[in-house]
NULO-203544 format. One record per residue: residue in three letters; x, y, z of N, C-alpha, C, O, CB in turn. Coordinates in pm, whole numbers. Last residue first. Glycine has a CB too. Layout:
# NULO-203544
@aa: ALA, n.u: X, n.v: Y, n.w: Z, ca.u: X, ca.v: Y, ca.w: Z, c.u: X, c.v: Y, c.w: Z, o.u: X, o.v: Y, o.w: Z, cb.u: X, cb.v: Y, cb.w: Z
...
//
This chain:
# NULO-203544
@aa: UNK, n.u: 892, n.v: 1590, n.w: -1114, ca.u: 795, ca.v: 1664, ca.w: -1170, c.u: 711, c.v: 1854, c.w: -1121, o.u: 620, o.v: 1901, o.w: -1190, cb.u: 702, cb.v: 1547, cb.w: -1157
@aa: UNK, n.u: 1083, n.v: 1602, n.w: -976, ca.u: 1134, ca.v: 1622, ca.w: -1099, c.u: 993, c.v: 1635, c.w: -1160, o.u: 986, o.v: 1698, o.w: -1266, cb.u: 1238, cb.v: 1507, cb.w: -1156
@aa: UNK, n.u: 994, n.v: 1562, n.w: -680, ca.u: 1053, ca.v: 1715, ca.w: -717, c.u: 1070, c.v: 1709, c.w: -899, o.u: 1069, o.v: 1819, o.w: -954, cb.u: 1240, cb.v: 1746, cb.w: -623
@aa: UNK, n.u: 909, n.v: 1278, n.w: -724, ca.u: 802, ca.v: 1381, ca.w: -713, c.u: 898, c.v: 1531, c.w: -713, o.u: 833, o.v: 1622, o.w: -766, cb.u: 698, cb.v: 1352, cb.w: -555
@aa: UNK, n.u: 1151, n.v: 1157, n.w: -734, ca.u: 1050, ca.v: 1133, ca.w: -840, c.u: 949, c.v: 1221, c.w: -832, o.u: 892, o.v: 1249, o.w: -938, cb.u: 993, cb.v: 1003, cb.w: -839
@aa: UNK, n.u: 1273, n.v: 1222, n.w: -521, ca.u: 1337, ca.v: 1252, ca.w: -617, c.u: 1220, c.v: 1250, c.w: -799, o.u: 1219, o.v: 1307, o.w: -908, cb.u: 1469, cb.v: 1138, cb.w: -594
@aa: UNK, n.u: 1074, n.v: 1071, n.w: -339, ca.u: 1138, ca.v: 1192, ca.w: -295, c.u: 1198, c.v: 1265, c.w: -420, o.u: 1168, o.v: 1385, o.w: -423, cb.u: 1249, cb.v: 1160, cb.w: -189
@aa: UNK, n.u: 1155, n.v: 772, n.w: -454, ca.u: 1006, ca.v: 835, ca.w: -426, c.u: 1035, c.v: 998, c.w: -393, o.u: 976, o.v: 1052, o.w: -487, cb.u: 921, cb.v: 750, cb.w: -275
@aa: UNK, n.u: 1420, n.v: 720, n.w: -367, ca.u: 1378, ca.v: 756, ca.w: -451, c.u: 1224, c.v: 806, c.w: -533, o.u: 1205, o.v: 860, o.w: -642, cb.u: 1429, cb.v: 694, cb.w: -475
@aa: UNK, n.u: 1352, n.v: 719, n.w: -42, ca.u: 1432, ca.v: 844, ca.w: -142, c.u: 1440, c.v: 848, c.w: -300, o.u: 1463, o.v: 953, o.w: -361, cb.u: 1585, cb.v: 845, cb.w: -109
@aa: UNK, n.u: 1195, n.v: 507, n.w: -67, ca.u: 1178, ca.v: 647, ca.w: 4, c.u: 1245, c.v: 748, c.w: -63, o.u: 1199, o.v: 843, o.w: -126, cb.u: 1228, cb.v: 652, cb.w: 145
@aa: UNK, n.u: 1412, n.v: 301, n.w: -144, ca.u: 1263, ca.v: 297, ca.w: -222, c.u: 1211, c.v: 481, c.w: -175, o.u: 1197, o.v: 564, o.w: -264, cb.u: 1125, cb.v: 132, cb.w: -131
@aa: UNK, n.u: 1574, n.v: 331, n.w: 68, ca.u: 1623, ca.v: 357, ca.w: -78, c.u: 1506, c.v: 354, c.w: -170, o.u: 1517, o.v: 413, o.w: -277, cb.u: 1731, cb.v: 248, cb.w: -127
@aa: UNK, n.u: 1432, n.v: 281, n.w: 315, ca.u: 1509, ca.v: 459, ca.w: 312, c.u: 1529, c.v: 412, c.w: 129, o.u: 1476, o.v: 499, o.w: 60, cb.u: 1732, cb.v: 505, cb.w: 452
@aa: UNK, n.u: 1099, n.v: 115, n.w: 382, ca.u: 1204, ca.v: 125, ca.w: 316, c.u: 1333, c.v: 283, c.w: 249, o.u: 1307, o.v: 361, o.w: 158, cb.u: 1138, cb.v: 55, cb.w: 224
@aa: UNK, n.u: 877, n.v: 162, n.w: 414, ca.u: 975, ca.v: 181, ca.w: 546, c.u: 1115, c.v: 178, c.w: 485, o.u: 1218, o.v: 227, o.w: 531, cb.u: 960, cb.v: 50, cb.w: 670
@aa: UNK, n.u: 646, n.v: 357, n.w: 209, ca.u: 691, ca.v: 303, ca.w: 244, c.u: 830, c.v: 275, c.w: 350, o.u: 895, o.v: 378, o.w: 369, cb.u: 669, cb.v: 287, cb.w: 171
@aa: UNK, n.u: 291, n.v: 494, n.w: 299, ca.u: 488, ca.v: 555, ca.w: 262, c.u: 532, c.v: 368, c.w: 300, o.u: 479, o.v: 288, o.w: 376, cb.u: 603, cb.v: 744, cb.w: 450
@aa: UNK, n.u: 92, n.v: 405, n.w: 371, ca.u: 77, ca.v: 491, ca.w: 202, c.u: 203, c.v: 524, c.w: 217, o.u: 240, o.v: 601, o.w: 128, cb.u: -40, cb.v: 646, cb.w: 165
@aa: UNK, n.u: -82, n.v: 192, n.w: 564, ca.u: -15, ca.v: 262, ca.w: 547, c.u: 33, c.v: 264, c.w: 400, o.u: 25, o.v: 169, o.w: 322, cb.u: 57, cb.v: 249, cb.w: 635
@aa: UNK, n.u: -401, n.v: 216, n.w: 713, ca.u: -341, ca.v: 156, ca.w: 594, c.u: -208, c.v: 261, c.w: 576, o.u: -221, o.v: 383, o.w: 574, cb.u: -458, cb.v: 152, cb.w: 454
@aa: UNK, n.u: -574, n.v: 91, n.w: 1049, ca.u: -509, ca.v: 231, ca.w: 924, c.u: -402, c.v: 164, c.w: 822, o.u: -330, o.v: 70, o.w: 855, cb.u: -398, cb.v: 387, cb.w: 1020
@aa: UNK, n.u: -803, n.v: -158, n.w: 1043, ca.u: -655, ca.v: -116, ca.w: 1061, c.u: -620, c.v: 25, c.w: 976, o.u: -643, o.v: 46, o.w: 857, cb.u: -556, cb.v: -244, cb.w: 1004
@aa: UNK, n.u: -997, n.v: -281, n.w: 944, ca.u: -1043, ca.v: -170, ca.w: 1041, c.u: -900, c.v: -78, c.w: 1093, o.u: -893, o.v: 27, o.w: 1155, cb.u: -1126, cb.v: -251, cb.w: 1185
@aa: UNK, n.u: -1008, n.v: -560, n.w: 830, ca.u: -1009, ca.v: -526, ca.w: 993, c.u: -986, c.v: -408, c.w: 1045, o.u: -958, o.v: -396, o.w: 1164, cb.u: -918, cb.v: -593, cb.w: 1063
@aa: UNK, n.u: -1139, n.v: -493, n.w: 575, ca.u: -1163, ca.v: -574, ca.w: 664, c.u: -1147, c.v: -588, c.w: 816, o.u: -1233, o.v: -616, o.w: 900, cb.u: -1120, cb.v: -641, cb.w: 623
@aa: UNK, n.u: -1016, n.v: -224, n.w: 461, ca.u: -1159, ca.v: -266, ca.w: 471, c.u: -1245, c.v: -401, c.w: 563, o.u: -1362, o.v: -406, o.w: 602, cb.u: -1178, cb.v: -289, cb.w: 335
@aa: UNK, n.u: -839, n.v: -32, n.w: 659, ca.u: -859, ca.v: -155, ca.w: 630, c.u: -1009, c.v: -206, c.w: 563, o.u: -1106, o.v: -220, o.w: 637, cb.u: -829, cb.v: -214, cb.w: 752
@aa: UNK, n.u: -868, n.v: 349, n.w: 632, ca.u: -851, ca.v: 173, ca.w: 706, c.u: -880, c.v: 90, c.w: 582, o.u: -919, o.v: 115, o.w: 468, cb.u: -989, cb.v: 117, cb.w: 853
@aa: UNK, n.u: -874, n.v: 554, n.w: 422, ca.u: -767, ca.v: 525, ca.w: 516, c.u: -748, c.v: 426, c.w: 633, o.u: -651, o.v: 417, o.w: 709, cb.u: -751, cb.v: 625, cb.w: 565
@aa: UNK, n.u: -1018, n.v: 458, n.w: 127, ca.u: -1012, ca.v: 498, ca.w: 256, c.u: -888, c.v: 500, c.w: 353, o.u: -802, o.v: 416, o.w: 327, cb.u: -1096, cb.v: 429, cb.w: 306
@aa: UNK, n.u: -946, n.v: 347, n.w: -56, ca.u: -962, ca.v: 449, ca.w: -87, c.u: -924, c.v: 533, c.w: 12, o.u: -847, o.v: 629, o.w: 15, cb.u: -1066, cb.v: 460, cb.w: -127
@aa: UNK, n.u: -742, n.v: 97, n.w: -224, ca.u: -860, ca.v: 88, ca.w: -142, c.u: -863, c.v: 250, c.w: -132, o.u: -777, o.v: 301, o.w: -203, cb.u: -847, cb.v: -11, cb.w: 10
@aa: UNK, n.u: -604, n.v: -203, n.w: -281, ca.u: -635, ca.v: -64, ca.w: -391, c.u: -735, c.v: -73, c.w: -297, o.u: -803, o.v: -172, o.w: -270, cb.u: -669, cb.v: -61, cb.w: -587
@aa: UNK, n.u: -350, n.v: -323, n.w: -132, ca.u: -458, ca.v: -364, ca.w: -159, c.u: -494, c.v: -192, c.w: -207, o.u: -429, o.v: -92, o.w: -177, cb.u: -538, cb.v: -456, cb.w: -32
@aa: UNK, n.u: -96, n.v: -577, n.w: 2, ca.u: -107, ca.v: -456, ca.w: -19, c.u: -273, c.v: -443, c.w: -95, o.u: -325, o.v: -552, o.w: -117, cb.u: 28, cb.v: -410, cb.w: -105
@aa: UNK, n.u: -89, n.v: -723, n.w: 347, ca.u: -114, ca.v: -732, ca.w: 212, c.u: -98, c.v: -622, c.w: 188, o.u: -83, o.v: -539, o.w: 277, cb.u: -225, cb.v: -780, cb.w: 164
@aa: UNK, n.u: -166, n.v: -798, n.w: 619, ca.u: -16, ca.v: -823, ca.w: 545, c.u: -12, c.v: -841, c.w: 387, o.u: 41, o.v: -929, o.w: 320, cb.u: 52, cb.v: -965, cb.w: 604
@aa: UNK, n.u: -338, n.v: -712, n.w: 792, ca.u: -388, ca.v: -842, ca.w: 710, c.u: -228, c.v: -876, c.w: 606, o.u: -208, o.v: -976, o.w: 536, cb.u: -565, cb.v: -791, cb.w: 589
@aa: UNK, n.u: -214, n.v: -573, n.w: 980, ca.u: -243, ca.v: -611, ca.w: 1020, c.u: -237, c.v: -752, c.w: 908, o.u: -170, o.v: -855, o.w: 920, cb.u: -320, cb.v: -539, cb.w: 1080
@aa: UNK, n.u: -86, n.v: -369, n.w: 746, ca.u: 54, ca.v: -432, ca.w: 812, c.u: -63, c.v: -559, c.w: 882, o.u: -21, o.v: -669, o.w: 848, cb.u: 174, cb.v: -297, cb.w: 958
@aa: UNK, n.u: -200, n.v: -304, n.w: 431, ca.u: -193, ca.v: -318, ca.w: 567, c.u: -168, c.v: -395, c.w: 664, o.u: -231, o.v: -500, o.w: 671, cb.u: -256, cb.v: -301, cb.w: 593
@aa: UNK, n.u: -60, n.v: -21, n.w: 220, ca.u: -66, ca.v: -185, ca.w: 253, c.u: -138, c.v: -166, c.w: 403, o.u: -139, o.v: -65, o.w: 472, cb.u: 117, cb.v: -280, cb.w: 261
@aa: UNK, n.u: -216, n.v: 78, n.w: -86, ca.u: -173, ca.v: 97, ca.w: 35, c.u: -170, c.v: -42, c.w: 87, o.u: -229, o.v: -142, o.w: 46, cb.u: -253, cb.v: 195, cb.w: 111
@aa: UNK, n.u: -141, n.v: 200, n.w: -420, ca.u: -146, ca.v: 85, ca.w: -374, c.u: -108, c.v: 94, c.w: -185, o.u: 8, o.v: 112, o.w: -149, cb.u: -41, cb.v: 1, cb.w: -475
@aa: UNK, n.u: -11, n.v: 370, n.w: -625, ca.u: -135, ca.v: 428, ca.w: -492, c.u: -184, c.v: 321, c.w: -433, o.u: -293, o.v: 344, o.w: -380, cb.u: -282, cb.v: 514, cb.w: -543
@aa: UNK, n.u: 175, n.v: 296, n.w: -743, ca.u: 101, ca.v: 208, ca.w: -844, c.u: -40, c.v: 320, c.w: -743, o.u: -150, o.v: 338, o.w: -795, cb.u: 122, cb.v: -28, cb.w: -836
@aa: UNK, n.u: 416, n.v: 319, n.w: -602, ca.u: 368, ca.v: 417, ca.w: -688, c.u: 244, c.v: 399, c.w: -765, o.u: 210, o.v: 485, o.w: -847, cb.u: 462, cb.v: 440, cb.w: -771
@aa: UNK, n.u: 356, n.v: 89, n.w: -396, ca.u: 307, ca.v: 282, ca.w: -346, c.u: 342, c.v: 339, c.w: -474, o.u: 287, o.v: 449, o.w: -476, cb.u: 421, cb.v: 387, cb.w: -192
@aa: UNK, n.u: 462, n.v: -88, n.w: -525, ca.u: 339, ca.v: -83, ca.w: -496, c.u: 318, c.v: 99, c.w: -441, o.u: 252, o.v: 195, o.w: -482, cb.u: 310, cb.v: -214, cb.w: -380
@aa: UNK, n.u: 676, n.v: 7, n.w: -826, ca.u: 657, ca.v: -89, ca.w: -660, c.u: 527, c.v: 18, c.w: -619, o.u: 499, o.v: 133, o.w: -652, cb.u: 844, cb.v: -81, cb.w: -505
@aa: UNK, n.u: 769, n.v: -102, n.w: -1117, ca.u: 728, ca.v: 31, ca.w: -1041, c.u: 727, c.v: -61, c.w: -907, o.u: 770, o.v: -175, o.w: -895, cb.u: 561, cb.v: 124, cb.w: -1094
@aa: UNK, n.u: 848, n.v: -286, n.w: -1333, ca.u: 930, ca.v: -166, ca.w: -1320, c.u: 834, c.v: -79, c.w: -1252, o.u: 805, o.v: 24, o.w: -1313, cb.u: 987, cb.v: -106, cb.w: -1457
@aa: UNK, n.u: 513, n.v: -460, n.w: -1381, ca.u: 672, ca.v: -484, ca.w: -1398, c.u: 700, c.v: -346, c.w: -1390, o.u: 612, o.v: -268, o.w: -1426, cb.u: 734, cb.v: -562, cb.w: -1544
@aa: UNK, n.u: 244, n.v: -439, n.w: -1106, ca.u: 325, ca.v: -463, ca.w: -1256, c.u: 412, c.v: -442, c.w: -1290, o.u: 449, o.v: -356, o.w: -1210, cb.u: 301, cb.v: -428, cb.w: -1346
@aa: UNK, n.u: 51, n.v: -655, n.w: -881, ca.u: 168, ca.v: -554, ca.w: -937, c.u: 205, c.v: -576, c.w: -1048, o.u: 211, o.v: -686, o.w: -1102, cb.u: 286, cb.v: -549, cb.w: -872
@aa: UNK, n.u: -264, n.v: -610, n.w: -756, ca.u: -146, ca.v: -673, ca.w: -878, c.u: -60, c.v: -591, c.w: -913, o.u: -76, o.v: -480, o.w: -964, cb.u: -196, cb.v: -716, cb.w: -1016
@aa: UNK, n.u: -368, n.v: -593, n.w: -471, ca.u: -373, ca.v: -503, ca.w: -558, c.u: -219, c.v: -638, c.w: -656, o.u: -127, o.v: -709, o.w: -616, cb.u: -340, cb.v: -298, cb.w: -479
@aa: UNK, n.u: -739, n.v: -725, n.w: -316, ca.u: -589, ca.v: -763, ca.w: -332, c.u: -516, c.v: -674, c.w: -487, o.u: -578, o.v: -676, o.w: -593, cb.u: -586, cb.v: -962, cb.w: -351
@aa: UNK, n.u: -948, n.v: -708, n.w: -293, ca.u: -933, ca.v: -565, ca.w: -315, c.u: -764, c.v: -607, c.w: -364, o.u: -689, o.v: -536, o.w: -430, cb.u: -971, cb.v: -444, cb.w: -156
@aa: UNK, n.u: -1044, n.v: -940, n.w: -148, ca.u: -1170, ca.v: -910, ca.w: -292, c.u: -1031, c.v: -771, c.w: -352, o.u: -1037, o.v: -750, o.w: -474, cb.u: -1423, cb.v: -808, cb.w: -215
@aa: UNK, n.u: -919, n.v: -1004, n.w: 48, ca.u: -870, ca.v: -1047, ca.w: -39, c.u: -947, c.v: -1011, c.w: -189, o.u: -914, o.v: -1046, o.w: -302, cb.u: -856, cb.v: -1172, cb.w: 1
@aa: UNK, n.u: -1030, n.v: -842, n.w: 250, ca.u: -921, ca.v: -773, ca.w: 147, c.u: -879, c.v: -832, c.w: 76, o.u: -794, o.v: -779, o.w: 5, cb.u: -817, cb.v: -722, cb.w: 181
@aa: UNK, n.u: -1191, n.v: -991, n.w: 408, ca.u: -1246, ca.v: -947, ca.w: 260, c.u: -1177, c.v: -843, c.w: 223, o.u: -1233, o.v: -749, o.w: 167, cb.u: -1396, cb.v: -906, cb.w: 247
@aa: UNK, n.u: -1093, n.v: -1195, n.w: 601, ca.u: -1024, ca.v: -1207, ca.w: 420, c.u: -1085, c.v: -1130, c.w: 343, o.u: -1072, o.v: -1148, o.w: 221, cb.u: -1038, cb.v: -1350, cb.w: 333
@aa: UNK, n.u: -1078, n.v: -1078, n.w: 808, ca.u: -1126, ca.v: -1201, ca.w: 814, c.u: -1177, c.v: -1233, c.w: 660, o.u: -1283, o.v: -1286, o.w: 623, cb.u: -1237, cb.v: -1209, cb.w: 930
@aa: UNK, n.u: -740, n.v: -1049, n.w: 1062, ca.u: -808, ca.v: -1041, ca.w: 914, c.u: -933, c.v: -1131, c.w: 925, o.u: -938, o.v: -1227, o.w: 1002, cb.u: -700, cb.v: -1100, cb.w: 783
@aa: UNK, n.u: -871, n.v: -884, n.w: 1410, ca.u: -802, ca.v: -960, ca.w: 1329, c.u: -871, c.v: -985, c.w: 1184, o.u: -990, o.v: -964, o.w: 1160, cb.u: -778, cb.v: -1081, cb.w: 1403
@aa: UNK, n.u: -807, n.v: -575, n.w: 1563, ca.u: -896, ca.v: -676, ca.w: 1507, c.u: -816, c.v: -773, c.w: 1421, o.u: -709, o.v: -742, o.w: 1368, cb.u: -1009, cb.v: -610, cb.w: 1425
//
């Protein structure tokens, strides 16, 4: 399906020294945003939201941040 903007109501703000998946912030690749949402689609187009990021040095340090707790 394609966007038809009501992820822009959910659009998530980032804040200084963290990146969006620690914030629980999911993105979705269809509408190309990241966005505070609950479910596991899209609220607008219905797309599964992805919760890891693709990135290996953001990843591994995500990996290191959850064993030290």
């Amino acid at each position: 399906m394609s966007c038809r903007n009501i992820c822009t109501i959910y659009r998530a703000t980032k804040s200084y020294g963290g990146n969006y998946y620690g914030y629980g912030y999911k993105r979705c690749t269809d509408c190309e945003i990241f966005i505070k949402w609950n479910g596991p689609r899209c609220p607008c187009c219905h797309e599964f939201l992805r919760i890891k990021t693709h990135d290996a040095k953001t990843r591994k340090k995500d990996i290191k941040r959850k064993l030290a707790v």
